[in-house]
MIKEMI-998745 format. One record per atom (N, C-alpha, C): residue number from 1; residue in three letters; chain; x, y, z. Coordinates in steps of 0.05 Angstrom, whole numbers, plus 32768, in hexadecimal, padded with zeros to 4 digits. Example, Ala and Ser with C-alpha at 12.3 -4.5 7.8 and 13.67 -1.06 7.14 Angstrom:
! MIKEMI-998745
pos, code, unit, X, Y, Z
1, ALA, A, 8108, 7F8E, 809C
1, ALA, A, 80F6, 7FA6, 809C
1, ALA, A, 8108, 7FBE, 809C
2, SER, A, 8101, 7FD3, 808E
2, SER, A, 8111, 7FEB, 808F
2, SER, A, 8102, 8001, 809D
This chain:
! MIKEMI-998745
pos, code, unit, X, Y, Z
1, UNK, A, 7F44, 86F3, 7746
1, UNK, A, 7F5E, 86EB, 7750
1, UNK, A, 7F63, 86CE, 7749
2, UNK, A, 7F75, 86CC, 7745
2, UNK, A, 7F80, 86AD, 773E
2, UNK, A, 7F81, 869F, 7755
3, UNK, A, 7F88, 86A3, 776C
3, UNK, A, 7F7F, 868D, 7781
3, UNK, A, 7F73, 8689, 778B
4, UNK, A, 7F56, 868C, 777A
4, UNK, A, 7F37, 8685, 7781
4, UNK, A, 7F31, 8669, 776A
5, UNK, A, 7F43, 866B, 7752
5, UNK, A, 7F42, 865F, 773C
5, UNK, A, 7F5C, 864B, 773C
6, UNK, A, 7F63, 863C, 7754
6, UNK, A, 7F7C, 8632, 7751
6, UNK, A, 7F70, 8610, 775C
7, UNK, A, 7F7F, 85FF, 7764
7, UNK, A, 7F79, 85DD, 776A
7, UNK, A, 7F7B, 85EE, 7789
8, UNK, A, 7F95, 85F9, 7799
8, UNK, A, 7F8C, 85FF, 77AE
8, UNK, A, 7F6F, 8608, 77BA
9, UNK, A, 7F67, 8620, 77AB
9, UNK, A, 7F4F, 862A, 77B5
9, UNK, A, 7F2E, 860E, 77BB
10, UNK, A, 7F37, 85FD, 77A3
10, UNK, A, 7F21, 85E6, 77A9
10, UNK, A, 7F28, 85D4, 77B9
11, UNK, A, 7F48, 85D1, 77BA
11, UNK, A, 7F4B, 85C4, 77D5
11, UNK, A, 7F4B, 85CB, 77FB
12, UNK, A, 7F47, 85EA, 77EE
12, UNK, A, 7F46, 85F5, 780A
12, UNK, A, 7F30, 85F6, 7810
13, UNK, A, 7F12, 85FF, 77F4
13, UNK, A, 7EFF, 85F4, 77FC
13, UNK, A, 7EEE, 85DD, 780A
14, UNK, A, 7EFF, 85C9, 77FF
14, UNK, A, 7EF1, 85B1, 7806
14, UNK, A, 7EF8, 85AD, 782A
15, UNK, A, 7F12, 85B7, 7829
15, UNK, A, 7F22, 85A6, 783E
15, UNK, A, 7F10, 85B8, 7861
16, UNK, A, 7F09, 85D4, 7852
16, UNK, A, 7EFC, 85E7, 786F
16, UNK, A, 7EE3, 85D8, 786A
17, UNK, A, 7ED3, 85D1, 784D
17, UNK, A, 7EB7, 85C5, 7858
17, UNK, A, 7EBA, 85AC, 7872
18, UNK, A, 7EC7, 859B, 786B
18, UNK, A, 7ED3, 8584, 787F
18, UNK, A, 7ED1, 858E, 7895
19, UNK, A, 7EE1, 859F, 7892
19, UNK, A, 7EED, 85B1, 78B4
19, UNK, A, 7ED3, 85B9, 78C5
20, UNK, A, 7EBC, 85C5, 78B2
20, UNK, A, 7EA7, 85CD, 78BB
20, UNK, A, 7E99, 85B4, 78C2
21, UNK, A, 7E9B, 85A0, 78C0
21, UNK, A, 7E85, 8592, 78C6
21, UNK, A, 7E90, 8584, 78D7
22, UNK, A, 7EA5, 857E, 78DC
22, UNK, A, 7EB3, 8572, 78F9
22, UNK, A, 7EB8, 8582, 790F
23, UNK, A, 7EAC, 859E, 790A
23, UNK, A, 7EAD, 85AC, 791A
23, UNK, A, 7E96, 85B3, 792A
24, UNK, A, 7E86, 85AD, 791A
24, UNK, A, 7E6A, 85AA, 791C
24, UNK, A, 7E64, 85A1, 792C
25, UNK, A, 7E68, 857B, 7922
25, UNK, A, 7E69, 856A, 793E
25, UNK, A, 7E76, 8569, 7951
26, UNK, A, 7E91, 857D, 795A
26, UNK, A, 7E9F, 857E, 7970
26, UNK, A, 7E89, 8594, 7981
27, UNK, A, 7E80, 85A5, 7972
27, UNK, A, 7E71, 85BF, 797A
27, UNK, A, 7E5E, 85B8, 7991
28, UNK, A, 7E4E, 859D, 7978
28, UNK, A, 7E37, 8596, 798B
28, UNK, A, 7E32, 857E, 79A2
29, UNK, A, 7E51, 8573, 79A1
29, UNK, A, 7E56, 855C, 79B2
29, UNK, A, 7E5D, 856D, 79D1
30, UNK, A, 7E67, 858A, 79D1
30, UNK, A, 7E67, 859A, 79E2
30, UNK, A, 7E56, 85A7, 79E2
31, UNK, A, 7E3B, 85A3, 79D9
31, UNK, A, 7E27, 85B9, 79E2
31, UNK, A, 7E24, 85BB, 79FD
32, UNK, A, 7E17, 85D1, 7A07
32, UNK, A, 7E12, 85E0, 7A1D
32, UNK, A, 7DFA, 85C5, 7A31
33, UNK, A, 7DE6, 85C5, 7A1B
33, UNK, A, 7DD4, 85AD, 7A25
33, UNK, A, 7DDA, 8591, 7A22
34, UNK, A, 7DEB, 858C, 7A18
34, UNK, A, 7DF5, 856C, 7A14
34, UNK, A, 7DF4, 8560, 7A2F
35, UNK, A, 7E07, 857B, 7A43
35, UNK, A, 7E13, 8574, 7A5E
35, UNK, A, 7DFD, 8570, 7A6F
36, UNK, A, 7DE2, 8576, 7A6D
36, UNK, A, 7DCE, 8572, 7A7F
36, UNK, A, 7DBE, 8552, 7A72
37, UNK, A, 7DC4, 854B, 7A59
37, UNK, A, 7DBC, 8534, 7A57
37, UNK, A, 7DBE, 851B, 7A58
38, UNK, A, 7DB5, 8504, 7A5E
38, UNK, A, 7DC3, 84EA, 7A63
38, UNK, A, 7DDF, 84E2, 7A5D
39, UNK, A, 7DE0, 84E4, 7A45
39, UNK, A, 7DF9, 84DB, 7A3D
39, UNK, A, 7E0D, 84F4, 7A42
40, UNK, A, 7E05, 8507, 7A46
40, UNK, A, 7E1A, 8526, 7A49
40, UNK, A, 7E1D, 8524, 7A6C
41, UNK, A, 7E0D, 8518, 7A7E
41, UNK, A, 7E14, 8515, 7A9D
41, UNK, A, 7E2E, 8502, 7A9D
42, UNK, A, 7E2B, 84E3, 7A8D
42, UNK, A, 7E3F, 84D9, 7A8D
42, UNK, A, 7E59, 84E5, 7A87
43, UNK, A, 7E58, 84F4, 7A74
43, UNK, A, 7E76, 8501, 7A67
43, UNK, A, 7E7C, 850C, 7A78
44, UNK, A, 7E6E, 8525, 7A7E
44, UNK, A, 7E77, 8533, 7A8D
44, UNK, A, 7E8A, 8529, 7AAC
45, UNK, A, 7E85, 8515, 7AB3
45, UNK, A, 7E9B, 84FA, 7AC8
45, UNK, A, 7EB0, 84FC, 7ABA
46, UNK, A, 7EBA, 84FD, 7AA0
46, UNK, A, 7ECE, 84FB, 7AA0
46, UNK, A, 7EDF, 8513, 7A93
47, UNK, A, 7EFE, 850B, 7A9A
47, UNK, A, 7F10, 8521, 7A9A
47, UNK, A, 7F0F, 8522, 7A7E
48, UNK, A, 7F16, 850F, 7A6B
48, UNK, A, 7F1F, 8519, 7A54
48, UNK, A, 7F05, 8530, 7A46
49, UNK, A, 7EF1, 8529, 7A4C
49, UNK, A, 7ED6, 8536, 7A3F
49, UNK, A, 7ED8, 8555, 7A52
50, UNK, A, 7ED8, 8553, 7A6A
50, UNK, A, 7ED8, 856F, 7A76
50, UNK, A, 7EEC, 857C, 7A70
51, UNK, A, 7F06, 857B, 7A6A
51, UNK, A, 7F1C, 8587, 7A5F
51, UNK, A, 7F18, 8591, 7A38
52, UNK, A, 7F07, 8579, 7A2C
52, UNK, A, 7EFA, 8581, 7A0A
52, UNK, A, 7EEB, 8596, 7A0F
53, UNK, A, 7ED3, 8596, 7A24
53, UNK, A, 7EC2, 85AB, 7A24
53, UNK, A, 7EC6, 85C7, 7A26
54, UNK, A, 7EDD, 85C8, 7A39
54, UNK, A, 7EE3, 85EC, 7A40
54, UNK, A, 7EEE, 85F7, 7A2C
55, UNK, A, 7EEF, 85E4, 7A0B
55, UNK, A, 7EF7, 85F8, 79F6
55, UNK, A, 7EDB, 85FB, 79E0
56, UNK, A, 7EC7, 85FE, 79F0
56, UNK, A, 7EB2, 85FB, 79DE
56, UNK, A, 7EA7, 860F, 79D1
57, UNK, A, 7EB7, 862A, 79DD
57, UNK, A, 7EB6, 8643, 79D1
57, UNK, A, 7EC9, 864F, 79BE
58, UNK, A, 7EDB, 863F, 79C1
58, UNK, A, 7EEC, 8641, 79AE
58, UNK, A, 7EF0, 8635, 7993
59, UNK, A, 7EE2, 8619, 79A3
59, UNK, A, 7ECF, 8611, 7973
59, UNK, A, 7EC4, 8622, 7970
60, UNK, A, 7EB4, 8632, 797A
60, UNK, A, 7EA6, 8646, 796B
60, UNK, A, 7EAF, 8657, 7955
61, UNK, A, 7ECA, 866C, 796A
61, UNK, A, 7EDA, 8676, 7953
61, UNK, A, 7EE5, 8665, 793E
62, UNK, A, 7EED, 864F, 793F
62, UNK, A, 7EFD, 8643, 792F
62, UNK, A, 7EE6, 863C, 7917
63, UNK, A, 7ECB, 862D, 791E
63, UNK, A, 7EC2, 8632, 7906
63, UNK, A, 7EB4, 8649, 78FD
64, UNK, A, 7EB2, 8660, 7902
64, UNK, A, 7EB2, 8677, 78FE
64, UNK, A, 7EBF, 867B, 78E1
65, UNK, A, 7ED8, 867C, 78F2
65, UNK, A, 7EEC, 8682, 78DE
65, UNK, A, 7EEA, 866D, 78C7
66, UNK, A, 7EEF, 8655, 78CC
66, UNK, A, 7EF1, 8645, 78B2
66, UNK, A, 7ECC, 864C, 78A1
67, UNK, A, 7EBC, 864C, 78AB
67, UNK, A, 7E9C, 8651, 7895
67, UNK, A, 7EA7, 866E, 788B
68, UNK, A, 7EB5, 8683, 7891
68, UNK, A, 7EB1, 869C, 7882
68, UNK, A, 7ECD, 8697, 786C
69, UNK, A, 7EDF, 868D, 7870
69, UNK, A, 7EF8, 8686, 785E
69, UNK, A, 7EEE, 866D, 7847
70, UNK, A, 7EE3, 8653, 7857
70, UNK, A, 7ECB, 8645, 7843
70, UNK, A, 7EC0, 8656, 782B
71, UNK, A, 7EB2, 8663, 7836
71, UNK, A, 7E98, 867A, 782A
71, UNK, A, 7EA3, 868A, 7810
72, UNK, A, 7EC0, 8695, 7821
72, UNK, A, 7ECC, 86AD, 780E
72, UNK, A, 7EDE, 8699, 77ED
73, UNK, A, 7EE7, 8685, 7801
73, UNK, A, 7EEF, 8677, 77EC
73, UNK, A, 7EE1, 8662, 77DF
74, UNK, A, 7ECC, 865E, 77E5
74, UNK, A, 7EB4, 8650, 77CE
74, UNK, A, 7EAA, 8666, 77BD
75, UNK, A, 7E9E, 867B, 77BE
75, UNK, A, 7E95, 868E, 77B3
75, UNK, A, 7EB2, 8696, 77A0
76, UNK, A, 7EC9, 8695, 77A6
76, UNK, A, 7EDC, 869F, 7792
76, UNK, A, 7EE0, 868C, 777A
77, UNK, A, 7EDB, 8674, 7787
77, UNK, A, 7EDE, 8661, 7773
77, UNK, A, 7EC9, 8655, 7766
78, UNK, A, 7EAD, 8650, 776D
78, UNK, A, 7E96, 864B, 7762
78, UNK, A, 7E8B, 8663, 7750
79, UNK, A, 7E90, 8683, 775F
79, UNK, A, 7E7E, 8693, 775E
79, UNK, A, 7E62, 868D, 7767
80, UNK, A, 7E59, 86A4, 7761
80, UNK, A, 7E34, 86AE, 776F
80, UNK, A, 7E26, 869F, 775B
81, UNK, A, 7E17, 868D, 7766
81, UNK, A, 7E08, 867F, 774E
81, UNK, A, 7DEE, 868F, 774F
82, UNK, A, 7DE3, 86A4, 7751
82, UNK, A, 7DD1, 86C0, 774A
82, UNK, A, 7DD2, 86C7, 7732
């Protein structure tokens, strides 16, 4: 297909790797255990951080979604290096 082979498809690649890795660190700045640790007792005091956290299941989906669209559209445009 041609829009595996287009400037979009490498720009969409690049732009979900990004996505993935700031998601990453949003992922793990809300981990589950952060909140029991030193610096995660502090946050947890405050509102803006307890209001970030209750969507910490919902990065999940989101990078979900962006690593399998990543995936589909690197592989369209690199191909299987096999």
């Amino acid at each position: 297909m041609d829009i595996f082979h287009s400037v979009f498809a490498a720009r969409l690649v690049f732009s979900l790797g990004v996505m993935n890795l700031i998601l990453v660190v949003l992922l793990f700045s809300t981990c589950r255990c952060l909140a029991t640790s030193r610096i995660g007792v502090g946050l947890m005091k405050r509102n803006w951080y307890q209001h970030y956290y209750k969507y910490h299941c919902y990065l999940w989906w989101v990078l979900a979604t962006s690593v399998i669209v990543h995936a589909v559209f690197a592989v369209g445009l690199m191909g299987i290096p096999f």
